[in-house]
Residue, then its C-alpha position, 0 to 999 in steps of 0.5 A: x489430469x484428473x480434473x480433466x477427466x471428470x469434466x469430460x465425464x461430467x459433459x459426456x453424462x450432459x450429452x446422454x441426458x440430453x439424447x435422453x430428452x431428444x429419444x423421450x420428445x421422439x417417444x412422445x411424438x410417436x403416440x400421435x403418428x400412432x393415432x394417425x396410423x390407427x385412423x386408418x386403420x379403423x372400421x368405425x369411430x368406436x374402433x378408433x377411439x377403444x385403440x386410441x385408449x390402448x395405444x395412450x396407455x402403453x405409449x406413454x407409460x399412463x395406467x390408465x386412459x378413458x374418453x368420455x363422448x358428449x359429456x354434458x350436465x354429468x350425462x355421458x353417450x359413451x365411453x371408452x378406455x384402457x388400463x383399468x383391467x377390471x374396473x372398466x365394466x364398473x367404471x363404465x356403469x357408474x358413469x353411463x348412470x350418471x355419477x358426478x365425476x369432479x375430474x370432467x367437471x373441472x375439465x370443463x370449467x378449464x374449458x380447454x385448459x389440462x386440469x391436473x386432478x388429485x383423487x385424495x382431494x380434487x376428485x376424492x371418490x372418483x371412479x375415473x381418477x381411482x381413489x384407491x390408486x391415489x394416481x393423479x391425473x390429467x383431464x381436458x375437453x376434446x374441442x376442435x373449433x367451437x364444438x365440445x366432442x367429450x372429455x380425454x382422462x388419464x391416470x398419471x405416475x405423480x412425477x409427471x403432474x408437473x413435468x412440462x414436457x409431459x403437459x405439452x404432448x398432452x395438449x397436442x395429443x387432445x388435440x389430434x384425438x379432437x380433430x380425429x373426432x371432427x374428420x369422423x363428423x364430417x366423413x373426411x378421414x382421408x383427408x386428414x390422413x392424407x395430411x397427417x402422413x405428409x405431416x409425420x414425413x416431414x417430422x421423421x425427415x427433421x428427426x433424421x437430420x437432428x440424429x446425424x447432427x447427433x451423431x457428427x457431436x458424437x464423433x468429434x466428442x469422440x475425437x475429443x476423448x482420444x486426445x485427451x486419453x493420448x494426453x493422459x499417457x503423455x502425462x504418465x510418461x512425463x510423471x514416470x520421467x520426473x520421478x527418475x529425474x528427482x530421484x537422481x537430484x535427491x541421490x547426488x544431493x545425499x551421496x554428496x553430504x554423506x561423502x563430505x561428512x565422511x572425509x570431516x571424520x579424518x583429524x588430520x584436516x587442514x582449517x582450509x580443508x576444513x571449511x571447504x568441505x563444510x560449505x559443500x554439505x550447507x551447499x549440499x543440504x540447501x539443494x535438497x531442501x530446496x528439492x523438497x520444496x519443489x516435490x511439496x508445491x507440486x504436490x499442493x497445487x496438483x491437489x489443489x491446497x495452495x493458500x494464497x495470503x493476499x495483503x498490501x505491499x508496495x511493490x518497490x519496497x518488495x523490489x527493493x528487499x530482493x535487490x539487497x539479498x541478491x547483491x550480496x551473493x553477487x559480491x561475495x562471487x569471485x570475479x564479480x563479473x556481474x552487476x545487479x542494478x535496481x532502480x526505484x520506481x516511485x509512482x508503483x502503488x500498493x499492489x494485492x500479492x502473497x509476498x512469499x509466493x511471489 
């Protein structure tokens, strides 16, 4: 019953894990109704893009968020961030001055592509990776069609450099800022909040649905659980049960070898008196060990030691032993009412078993 248990455990931990999975893909997804709610709100395209930055940073747990509008040959008209606390001016200033940053140059060789950057190797001495926190990060262009807007960086914790599940919310949420950026361009911002709106209905429908289908597992699982709890005081009570039972078979077993032996103690037996009673003690003794035996296979197979020594036998040899010790307990029975009748059967093979368990 234990060994049910833990498996139960073990599913119900899989079962939160996965909700945890389900929860964080609902987190991650919310930075870009978040987006789509800040296009709304915002006066101005610097509005937006400085709000963007902040919600980036404490949406999905970055230290750091900046965009980088109309990078090109190291040159950048504008820049954005969020996370650095007093580093922004500086970094703002070194860039705007036109320091080489490896990390937008690697972004734009990807041309697309997330390129992962580490500050001790790839962009050592990097203002936006921040060397000094050895954070690394991901970079990428801001493209929507065949126009290159800026470059999007954000400071990472290392775990999530290879986390694919990271990667991908990434790319989608390039691509939400890029096609924000080109709706700016095209003064067409209520279009596409419109559409965005209809988009994040659709999803908040889907992941209702997905979380009463969540929550109809959780109470057939729940069921489950109940039933084996029942199960389990079903087992107590049989163990309890058992217990009584075998203390009871022990206690006549020993009351009748200790009775016996007492009545061999008296000198005036007669040898048929004598033998009667030495035969119940062996019959009396042969149960409880036989008693025993039973209580210590039970204990091996409940921990699970039993040892199995498969070898080759035949199976009519085994048969045909079994049959010759039986016989003679059933001819040495008064009246010999029964007959134990063996027939061999020569076309039954060797056959793998342990011959004593079996």
């Amino acid at each position: 019953m234990d060994i049910a248990l833990n498996k139960t455990e073990k599913t119900r931990l899989k079962e939160i894990q996965r909700d945890s999975v389900f929860l964080s893909k609902i987190k991650e997804q919310k930075i870009v109704s978040e987006i789509n709610l800040l296009l709304s709100k915002a006066e101005n395209r610097p509005d937006f893009l400085e709000k963007v930055c902040k919600s980036i940073v404490q949406n999905k747990d970055y230290f750091g968020a900046i965009i980088l509008l109309q990078y090109n040959n190291g040159r950048v008209k504008d820049l954005y961030s969020y996370g650095y606390g007093s580093n922004t001016n500086h970094i703002r200033n070194e860039v705007i001055k036109g320091i080489d940053l490896p990390c937008c140059n690697i972004a734009i060789k990807n041309n697309g592509s997330i390129a992962i950057c580490d500050p001790l190797y790839t962009c050592k001495g990097c203002v936006v990776c921040q060397k000094d926190t050895i954070n690394p990060a991901f970079s990428i262009l801001l493209k929507y069609l065949d126009k290159t807007y800026g470059i999007l960086v954000v400071s990472i914790p290392e775990r999530y450099a290879l986390n694919q599940q990271k990667v991908s919310s990434f790319y989608e949420l390039a691509d939400e800022i890029s096609y924000a950026l080109h709706m700016f361009d095209h003064d067409s911002k209520d279009s596409l909040i419109e559409k965005n709106n209809i988009s994040f209905i659709e999803e908040q429908a889907t992941q209702i649905i997905a979380l009463k289908e969540k929550s109809k597992k959780l109470k057939i699982k729940n069921e489950q659980l109940k039933k084996i709890n029942e199960y389990s005081k079903a087992t107590e009570n049989c163990k309890i049960f058992f217990l009584e039972n075998i203390s009871h078979e022990i206690k006549n077993q020993l009351n009748g070898i200790l009775g016996f032996s007492q009545l061999l103690q008296k000198s005036e037996l007669l040898p048929r008196e004598l033998k009667k009673y030495t035969d119940l003690i062996n019959l009396c003794g042969d149960q409880l060990l036989y008693t025993f035996n039973n209580i210590n296979d039970i204990s091996k197979i409940e921990a699970g030691l039993i040892r199995f020594n498969s070898e080759k036998h035949f199976l009519d040899n085994l048969l045909t032993d079994l049959h010759k010790k039986f016989i003679e307990i059933v001819e040495n029975k008064k009246g010999k009412r029964i007959k134990l009748i063996y027939r061999p059967n020569k076309s039954i093979g060797l056959i793998f078993i342990d011959r004593m368990l079996l």
